[in-house]
ZAMARGU-4260 file (C-alpha; in steps of 0.2 Angstrom, whole numbers, plus 5000, padded with zeros to 4 digits):
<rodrens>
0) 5000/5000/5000 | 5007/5019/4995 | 5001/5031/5008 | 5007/5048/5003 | 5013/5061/5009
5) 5005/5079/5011 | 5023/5090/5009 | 5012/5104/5013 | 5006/5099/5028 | 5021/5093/5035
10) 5030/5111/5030 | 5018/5120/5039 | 5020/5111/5054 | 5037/5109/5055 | 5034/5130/5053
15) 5022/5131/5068 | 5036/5119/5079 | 5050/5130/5076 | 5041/5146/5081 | 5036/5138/5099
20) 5055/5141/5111 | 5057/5123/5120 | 5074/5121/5128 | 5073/5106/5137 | 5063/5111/5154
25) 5053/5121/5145 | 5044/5113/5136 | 5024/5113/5141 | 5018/5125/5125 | 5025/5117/5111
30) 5018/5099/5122 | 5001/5109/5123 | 5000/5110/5104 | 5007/5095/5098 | 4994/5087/5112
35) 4981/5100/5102 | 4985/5092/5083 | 4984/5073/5089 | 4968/5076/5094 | 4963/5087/5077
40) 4969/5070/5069 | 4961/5060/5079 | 4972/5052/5091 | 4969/5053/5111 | 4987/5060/5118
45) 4992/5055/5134 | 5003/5063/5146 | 5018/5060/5160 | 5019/5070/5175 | 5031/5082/5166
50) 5025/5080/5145 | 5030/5066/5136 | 5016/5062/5126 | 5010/5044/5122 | 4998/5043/5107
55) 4992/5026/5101 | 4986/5022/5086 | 4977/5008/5087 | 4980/4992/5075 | 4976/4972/5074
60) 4983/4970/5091 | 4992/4976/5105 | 5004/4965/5113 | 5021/4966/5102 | 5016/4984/5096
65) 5027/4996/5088 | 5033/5015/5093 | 5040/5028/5082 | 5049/5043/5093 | 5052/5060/5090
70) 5058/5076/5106 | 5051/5091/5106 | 5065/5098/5116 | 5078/5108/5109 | 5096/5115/5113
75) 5095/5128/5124 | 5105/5138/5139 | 5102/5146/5156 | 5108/5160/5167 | 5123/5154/5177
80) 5128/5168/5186 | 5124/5187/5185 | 5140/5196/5183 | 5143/5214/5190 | 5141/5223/5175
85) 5124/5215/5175 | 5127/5206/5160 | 5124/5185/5162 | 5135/5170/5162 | 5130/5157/5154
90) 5128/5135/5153 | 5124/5126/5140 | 5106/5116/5139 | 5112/5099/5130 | 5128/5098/5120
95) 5133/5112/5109 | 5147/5122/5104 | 5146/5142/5113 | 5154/5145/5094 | 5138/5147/5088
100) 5131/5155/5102 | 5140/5171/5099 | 5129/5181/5090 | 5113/5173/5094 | 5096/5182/5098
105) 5088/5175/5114 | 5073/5176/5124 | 5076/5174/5143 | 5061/5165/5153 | 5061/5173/5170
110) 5046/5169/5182 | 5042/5186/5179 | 5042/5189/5162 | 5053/5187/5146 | 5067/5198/5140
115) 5077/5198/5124 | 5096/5200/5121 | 5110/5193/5113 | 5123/5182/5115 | 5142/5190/5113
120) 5161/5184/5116 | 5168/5196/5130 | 5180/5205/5117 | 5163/5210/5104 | 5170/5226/5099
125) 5183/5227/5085 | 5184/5245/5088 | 5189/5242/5107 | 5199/5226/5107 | 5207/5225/5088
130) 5215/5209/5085 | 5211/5201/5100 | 5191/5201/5094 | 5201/5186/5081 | 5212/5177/5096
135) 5199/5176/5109 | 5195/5157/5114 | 5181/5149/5111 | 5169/5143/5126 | 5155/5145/5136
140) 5166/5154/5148 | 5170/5167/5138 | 5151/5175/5130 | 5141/5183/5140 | 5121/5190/5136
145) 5117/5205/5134 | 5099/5210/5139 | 5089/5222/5129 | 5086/5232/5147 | 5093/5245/5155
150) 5106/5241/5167 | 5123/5241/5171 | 5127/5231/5187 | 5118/5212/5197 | 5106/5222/5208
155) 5097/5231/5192 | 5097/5218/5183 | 5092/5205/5198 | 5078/5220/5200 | 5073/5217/5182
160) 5068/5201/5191 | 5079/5190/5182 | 5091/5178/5192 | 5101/5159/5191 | 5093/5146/5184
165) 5081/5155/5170 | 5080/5148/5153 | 5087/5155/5141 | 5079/5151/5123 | 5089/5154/5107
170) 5080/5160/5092 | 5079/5151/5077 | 5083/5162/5061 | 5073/5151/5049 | 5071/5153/5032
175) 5060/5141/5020 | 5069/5143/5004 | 5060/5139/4986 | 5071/5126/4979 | 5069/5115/4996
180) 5081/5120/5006 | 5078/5124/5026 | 5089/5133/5037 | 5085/5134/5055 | 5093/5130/5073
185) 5083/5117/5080 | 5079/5105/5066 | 5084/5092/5078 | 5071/5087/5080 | 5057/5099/5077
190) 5059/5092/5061 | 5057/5074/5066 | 5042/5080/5074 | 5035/5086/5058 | 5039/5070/5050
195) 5029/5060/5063 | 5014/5072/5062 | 5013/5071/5044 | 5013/5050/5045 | 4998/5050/5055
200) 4990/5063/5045 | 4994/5050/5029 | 4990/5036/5040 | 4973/5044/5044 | 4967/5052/5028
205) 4970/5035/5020 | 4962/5026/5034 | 4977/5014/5035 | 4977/4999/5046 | 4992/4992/5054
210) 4995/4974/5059 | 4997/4979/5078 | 4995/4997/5089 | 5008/5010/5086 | 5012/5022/5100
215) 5017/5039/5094 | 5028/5047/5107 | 5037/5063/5108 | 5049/5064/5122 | 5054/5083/5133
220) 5072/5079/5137 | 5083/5070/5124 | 5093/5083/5122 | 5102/5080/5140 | 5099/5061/5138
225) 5083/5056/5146 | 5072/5055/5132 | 5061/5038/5129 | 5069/5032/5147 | 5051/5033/5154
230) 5037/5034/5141 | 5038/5017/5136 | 5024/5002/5141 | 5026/4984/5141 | 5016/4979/5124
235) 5030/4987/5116 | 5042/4976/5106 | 5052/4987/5095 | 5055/5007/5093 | 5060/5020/5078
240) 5068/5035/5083 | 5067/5049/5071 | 5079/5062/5072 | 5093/5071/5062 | 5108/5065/5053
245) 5125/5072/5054 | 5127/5078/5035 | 5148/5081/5035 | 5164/5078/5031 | 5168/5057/5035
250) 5149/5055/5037 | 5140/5045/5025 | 5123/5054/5030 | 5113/5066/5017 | 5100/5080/5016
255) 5090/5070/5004 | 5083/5052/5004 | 5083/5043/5024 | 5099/5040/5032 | 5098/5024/5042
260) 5110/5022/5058 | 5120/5006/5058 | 5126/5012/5076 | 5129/5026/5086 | 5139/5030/5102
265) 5130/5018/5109 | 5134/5000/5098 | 5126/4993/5085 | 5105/4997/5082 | 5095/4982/5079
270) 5102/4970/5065 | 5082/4964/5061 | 5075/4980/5062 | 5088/4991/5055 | 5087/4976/5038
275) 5068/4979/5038 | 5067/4998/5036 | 5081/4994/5022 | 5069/4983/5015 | 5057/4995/5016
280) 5065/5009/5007 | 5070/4996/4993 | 5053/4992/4990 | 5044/5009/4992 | 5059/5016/4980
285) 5063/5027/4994 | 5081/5033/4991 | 5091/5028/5006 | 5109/5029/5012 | 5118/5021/5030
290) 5131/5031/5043 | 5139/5027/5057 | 5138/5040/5069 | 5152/5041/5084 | 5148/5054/5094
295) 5130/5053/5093 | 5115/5046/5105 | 5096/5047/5103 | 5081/5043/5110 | 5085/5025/5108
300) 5098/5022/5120 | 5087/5033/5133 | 5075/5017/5132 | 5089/5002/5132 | 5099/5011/5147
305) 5083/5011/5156 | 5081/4993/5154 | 5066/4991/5142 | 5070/4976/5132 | 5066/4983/5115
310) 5071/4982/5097 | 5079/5000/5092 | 5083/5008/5075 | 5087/5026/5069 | 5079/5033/5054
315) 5087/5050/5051 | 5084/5064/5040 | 5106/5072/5035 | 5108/5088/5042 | 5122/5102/5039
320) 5130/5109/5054 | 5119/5099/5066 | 5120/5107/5084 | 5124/5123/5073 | 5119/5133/5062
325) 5106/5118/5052 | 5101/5116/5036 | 5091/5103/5029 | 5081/5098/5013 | 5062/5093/5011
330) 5067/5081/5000 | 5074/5071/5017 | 5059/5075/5028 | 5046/5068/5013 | 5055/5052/5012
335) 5059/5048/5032 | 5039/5051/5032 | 5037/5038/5019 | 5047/5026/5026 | 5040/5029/5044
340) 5021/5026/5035 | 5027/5011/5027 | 5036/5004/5041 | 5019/5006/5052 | 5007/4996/5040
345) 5022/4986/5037 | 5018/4966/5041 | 5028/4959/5058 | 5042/4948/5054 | 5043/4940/5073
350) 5031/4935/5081 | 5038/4928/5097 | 5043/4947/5098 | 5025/4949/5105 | 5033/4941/5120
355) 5045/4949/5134 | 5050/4930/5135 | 5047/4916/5126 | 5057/4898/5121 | 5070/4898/5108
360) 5056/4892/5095 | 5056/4904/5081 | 5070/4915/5088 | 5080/4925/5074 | 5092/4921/5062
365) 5108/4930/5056 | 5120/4926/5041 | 5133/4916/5044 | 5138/4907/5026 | 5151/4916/5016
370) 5143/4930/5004 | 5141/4926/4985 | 5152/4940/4976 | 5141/4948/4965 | 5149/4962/4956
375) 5138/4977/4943 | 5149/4980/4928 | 5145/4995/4917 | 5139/4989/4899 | 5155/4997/4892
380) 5165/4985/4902 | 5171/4997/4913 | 5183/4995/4925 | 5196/4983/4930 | 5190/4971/4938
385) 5199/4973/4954 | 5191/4989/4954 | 5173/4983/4954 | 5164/4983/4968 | 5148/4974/4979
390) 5132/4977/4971 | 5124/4981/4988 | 5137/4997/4989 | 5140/5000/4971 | 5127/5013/4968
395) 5123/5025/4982 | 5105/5032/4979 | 5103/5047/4974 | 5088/5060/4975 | 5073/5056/4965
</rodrens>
């Protein structure tokens, strides 16, 4: 069954995620309107005590069901310290570089109110510090944020009513452009938010069914490594995390067609789940590539270091500069959506998996024999034949 895709749709809501500020710890309005859409689309959303949302789609069955993961949290920072010229130290929220935090605009979240500044190394003024605006080290320890308020010491700005611990949100500077290209901060994973939205939209519209439930879940805290660790119920048997690529030099990820993880910092993802969205993308002519990412981690290991005893794989859509300044292309977001459609109607290959323990009877099976060489030789002969290579990588897809 082809369930398409509405491109449209998903643009406008990957436009409606990136214009809602969700550091991790912050994230209650962009939960309160992904909570809102599931239900426009028919799904009942539940909640944990902090925001994760759980959102089952129900199918054939339920024991042995399935889950596709996205996080609505983002990269983020918060007020360290106030410094005596009333300007803010700052720590990061999740992993990222303070090089591309200089320059940033920001929203702080106090409890009494929001205020707006920017984010700037210690030496910002050229006209002031010359060469040393060039030589100044790069850290967290060396920008400070600048409020768009009046004040010039800790007390006013502690009177302003900001302190230690506010969020501090950083904007996204995003720009849809017409050839399909997407540059914002916090792709990851706004985007594979977007991505899960517009399956179940396709997935509804068609009136699809699916050979056991899926549970749609958005996590509020993958970005400082807790993600799925507690969303998670026991009918569960295996999980696709959605989230960004890393398109760049050594990396085989791309920004168009799916990048599927073989393994992360982590280890190795699932060998029969990560061969069945292979499969998938083969025979939904989805164009597809596999990385290896090193100093990565995702949603999945959240659930496995937690202990649930699940299948886990990574389908990824390449991005740019990822932590940084991000670019992506729709191309990539359409045909991680396809492939997340597919692998949800998709038929279950094992069925003791419906089980958290069962006998050895119809446990899986993994190559063993030695590979038959096959070898694709270019009708002109080509090249030498210690020059050819495997079939399965002599042809990396490319964008449809």
């Amino acid at each position: 069954m082809t369930i398409d895709i509405d491109e449209d749709y998903l643009l406008s809501q990957l436009k409606a995620l990136l214009s809602i500020d969700s550091p991790t710890g912050y994230t209650d309005q962009v939960v309160r309107y992904c909570s809102q859409e599931l239900e426009r689309l028919g799904l009942t959303p539940e909640l944990t005590r902090r925001g994760a949302i759980r959102a089952v789609r129900q199918g054939s069955r339920r024991k042995g069901a399935r889950a596709i993961v996205s996080h609505v949290d983002t990269l983020g920072a918060q007020v360290k310290a106030i410094k005596e010229n009333g300007r803010l130290e700052l720590v990061p929220i999740g992993h990222w570089s303070a090089r591309f935090a200089e320059g940033a605009r920001v929203t702080i979240y106090s409890y009494h109110g929001t205020f707006r500044g920017t984010i700037l190394p210690l030496k910002a003024s050229g006209h002031t510090f010359n060469d040393e605006v060039d030589t100044a080290p790069v850290g967290w320890a060396h920008v400070e944020m600048r409020i768009d308020a009046i004040t010039g010491s800790a007390a006013q700005t502690r009177g302003l009513g900001i302190d230690v611990g506010d969020t501090v949100a950083i904007d996204t500077g995003t720009e849809f452009l017409d050839n399909g290209f997407i540059n914002s901060r916090h792709l990851d994973d706004k985007a594979g938010v977007a991505i899960c939205l517009a399956a179940i939209e396709a997935l509804e519209r068609t009136g699809a069914r699916t050979p056991v439930d899926t549970h749609w879940l958005f996590t509020i805290a993958e970005e400082v490594g807790v993600g799925a660790s507690s969303i998670l119920s026991s009918e569960i048997a295996s999980m696709l995390t959605i989230d960004n690529g890393t398109t760049a030099p050594g990396q085989n990820s791309s920004e168009f067609g799916v990048t599927i993880a073989m393994a992360d910092q982590t280890g190795p993802f699932d060998y029969h789940l990560t061969r069945k969205l292979v499969d998938l993308c083969i025979e939904n002519d989805i164009p597809y590539q596999k990385d290896v990412f090193r100093y990565y981690r995702s949603d999945s290991a959240s659930a496995l270091e937690a202990g649930h005893d699940i299948r886990t794989a990574l389908a990824a859509f390449g991005v740019d500069a990822s932590h940084g300044y991000e670019r992506i292309h729709t191309h990539a977001l359409t045909s991680v959506a396809r492939l997340v459609s597919a692998f949800a109607v998709s038929p279950v290959n094992i069925d003791r998996d419906a089980e958290e323990i069962s006998s050895p009877k119809g446990f899986t099976t993994q190559p063993t024999d030695e590979a038959e060489q096959l070898v694709q030789v270019p009708a002109d002969g080509g090249r030498a034949p210690e020059q050819q290579q495997p079939l399965a990588s002599w042809s990396r897809p490319k964008p449809a």
